[in-house]
C-alpha distance (Angstrom), angle and dihedral (degrees) to the residues before:
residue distance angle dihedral
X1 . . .
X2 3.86 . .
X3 3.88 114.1 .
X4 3.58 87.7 -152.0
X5 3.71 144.0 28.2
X6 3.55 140.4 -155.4
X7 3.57 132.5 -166.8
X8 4.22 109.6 -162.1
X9 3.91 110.2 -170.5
X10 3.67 109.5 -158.6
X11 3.96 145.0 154.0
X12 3.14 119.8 -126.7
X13 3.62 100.6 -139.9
X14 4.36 95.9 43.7
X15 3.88 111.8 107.7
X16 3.65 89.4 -145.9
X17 3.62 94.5 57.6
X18 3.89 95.6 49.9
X19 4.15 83.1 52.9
X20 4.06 95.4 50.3
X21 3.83 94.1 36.2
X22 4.13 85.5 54.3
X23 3.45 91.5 38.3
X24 4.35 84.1 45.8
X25 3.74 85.8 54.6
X26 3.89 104.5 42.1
X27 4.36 84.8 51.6
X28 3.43 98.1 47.2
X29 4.50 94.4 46.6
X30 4.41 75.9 60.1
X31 3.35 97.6 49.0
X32 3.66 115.1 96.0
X33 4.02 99.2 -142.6
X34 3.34 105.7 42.1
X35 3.63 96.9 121.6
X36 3.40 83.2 71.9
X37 4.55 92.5 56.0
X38 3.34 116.7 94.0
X39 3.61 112.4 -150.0
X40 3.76 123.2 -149.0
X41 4.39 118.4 -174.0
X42 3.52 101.5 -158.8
X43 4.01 120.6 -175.8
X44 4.08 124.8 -118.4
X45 3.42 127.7 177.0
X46 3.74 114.5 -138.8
X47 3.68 100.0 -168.6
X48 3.54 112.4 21.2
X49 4.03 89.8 -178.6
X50 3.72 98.6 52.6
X51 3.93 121.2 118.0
X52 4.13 116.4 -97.1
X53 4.06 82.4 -137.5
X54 4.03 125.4 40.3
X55 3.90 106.7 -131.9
X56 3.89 90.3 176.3
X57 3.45 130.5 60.2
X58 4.19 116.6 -108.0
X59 3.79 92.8 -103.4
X60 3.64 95.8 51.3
X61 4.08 100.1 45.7
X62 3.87 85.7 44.1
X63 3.56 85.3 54.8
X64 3.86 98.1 52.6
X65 3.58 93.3 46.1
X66 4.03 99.8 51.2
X67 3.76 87.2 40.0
X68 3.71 94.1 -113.5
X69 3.41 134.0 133.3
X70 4.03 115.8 -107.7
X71 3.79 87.8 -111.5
X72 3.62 87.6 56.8
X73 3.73 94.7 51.0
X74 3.70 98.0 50.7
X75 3.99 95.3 48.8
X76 3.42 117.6 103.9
């Protein structure tokens, strides 16, 4: 029996959650107990509303989202 659990909420598809899940992963290899952590990968949907299939290109859904023009998004 774990001594300690932990519930990670994640989507699959979020940049940011593929950085803290490695980041998760690389800490908890170091850390002395963690045969002892019991890990639970739980799913979240960040947006609920977006498309199943991309018609636009990155740039130009970025674009409509921030209110920006495509130009705009692609500048550095």
């Amino acid at each position: 029996m774990s001594e300690l659990r932990v519930d990670i909420w994640s989507d699959v598809v979020c940049p940011w959650c593929a950085i803290g899940k490695r980041r998760f992963e690389d800490a908890l290899a170091r850390f002395a107990h963690r045969d002892e952590v019991d890990v639970v990968w739980r799913a979240f949907e960040l947006d609920p509303s977006a498309p199943a299939v991309q018609r636009d290109d990155n740039a130009t859904r970025l674009a409509r989202k921030y209110g920006r023009t495509r130009e705009q998004a692609v500048a550095p």
